[in-house]
C-alpha positions as CSV (number, residue, x, y, z in Angstrom):
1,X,111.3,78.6,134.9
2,X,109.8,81.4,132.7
3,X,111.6,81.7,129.2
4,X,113.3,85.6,129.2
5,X,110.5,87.9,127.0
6,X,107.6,86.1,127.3
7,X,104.2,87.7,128.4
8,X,104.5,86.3,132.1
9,X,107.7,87.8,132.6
10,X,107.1,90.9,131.7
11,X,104.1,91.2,134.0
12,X,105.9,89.5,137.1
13,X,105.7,92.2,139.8
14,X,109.1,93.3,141.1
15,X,109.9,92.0,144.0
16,X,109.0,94.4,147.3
17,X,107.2,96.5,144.9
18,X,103.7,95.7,146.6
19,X,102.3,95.1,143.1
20,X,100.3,92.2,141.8
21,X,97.8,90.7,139.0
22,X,94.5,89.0,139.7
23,X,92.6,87.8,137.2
24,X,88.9,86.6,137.8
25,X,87.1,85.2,135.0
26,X,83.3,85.9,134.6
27,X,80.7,83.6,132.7
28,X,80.4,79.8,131.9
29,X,80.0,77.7,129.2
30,X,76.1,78.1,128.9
31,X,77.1,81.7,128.9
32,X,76.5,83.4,125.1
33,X,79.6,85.8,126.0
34,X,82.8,85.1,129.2
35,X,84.5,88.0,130.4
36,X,87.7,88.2,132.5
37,X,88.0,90.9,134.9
38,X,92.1,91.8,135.4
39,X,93.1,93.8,138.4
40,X,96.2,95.3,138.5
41,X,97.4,96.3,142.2
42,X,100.1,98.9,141.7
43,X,101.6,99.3,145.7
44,X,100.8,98.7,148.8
45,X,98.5,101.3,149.8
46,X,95.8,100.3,147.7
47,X,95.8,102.1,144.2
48,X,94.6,99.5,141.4
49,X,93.6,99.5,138.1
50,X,91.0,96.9,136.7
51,X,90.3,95.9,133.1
52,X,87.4,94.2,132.1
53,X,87.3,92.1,128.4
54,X,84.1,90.3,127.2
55,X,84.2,87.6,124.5
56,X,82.2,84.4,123.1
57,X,83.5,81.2,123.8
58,X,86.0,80.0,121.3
59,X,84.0,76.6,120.1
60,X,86.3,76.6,116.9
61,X,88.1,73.3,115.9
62,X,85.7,70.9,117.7
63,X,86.6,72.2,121.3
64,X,84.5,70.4,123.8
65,X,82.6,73.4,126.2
66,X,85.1,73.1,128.7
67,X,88.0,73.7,126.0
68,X,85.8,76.6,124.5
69,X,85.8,77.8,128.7
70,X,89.4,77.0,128.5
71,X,90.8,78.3,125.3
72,X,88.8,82.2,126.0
73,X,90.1,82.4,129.1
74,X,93.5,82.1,128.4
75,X,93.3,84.5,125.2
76,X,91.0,87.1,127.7
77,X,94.0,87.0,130.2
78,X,96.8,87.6,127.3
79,X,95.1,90.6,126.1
80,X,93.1,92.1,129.1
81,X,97.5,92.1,130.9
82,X,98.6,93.7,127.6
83,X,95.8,96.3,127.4
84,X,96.3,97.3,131.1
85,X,100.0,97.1,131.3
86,X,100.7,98.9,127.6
87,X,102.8,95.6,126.3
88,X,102.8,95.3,123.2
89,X,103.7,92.0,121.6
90,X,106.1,91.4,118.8
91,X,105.0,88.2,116.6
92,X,100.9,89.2,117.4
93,X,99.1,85.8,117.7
94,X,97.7,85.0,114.3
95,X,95.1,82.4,115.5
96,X,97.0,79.7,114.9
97,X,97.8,80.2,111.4
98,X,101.7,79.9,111.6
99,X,102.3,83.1,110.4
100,X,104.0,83.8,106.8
101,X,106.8,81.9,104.6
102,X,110.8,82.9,105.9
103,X,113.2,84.4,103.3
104,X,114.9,81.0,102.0
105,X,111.1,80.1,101.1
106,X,110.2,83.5,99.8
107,X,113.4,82.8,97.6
108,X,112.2,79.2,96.5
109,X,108.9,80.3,95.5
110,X,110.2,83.5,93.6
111,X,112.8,81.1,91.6
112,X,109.5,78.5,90.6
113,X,107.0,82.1,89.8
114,X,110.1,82.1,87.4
115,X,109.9,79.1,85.8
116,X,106.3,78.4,85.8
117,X,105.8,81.7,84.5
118,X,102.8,82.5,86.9
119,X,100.7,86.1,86.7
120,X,98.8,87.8,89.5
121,X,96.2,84.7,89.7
122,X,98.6,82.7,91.5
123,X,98.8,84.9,94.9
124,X,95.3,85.3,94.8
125,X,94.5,81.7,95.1
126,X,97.7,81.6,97.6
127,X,95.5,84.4,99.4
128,X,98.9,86.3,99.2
129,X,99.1,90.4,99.2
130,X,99.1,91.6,95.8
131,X,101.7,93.4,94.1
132,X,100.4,96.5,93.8
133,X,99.6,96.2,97.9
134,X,102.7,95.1,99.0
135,X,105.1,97.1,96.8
136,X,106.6,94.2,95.1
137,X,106.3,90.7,93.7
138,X,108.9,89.8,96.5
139,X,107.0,90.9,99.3
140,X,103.5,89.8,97.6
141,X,105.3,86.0,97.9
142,X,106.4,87.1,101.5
143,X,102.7,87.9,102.7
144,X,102.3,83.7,102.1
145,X,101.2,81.7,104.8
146,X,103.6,78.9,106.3
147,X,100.6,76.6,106.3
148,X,100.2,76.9,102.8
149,X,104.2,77.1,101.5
150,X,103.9,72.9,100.6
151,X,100.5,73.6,98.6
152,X,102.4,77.3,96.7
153,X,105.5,74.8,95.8
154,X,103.2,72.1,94.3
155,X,101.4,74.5,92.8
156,X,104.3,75.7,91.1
157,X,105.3,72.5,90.3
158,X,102.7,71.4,88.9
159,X,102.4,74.3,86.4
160,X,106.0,73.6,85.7
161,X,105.8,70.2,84.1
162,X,102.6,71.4,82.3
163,X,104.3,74.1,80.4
164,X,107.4,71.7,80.1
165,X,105.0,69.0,78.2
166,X,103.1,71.3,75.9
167,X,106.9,72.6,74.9
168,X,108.4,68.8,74.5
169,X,109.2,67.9,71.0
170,X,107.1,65.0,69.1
171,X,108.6,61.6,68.9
């Protein structure tokens, strides 16, 4: 069963509508560049378009050459349906990166900038938007990657207890 919004729903053909997807994919893995030719039939008497993406193979994260084979493929056939068709996809894929921190951790890490009392430096090395780019210090946090929300809260911890020490009274 297909899951209500996704990609492959929204390019099933309607039934009796005498339309249909093919998708052919062109190259191997000696190939410097794989290509996927999509055809889209739109009725039954023939009319089609066709759609033709090249790309490398994706070797990244120690793929063997079949995953590289694999891995384009499946990306060529995402975008070569959502160039022909028009669809365009909330969420874009963000090669695999997780996308950017929710609100409650925006909030968290806003509350520790706080405390830690941390300038501009720290979304630069959190590879964050900058202030002056995203319009404010809460949407700078926003523009945080959900991969590295442990690393920004350590961080900030860290920085924390270090300005908490040099405070602390003598004995």
């Amino acid at each position: 069963m297909r899951k209500q919004g996704s990609l492959a729903t929204a390019a099933e053909p309607r039934k009796g509508s005498g339309a249909g997807v093919l998708a052919a994919p062109v190259g191997d893995s000696a190939s410097t560049v794989l290509g996927l030719i999509n055809r889209l039939a739109l009725c039954a008497s023939g009319h089609y378009e066709e759609s033709f993406m090249p790309a490398p193979p994706d070797t990244t994260g120690g793929k063997s050459e079949v995953q590289a084979v694999g891995s384009t493929n499946s990306f060529l056939r995402r975008y070569v349906l959502c160039n022909m068709s028009n669809i365009v996809v909330v969420g874009d894929d963000d090669d695999g990166n997780g996308g950017t921190i929710d609100e409650a951790q925006t909030q968290t890490i806003l509350e520790l900038i706080k405390k830690a009392k941390v300038g501009p430096k720290f979304l630069k090395y959190m590879k964050a938007r900058s202030v002056q780019e995203a319009g404010s210090l809460e949407a700078a946090v926003a523009t945080i990657a959900t991969r590295d929300y442990r690393k920004a809260v350590s961080t900030l911890e860290e920085q924390i207890t270090k300005a908490e020490g040099n405070h602390a009274s003598p004995s």
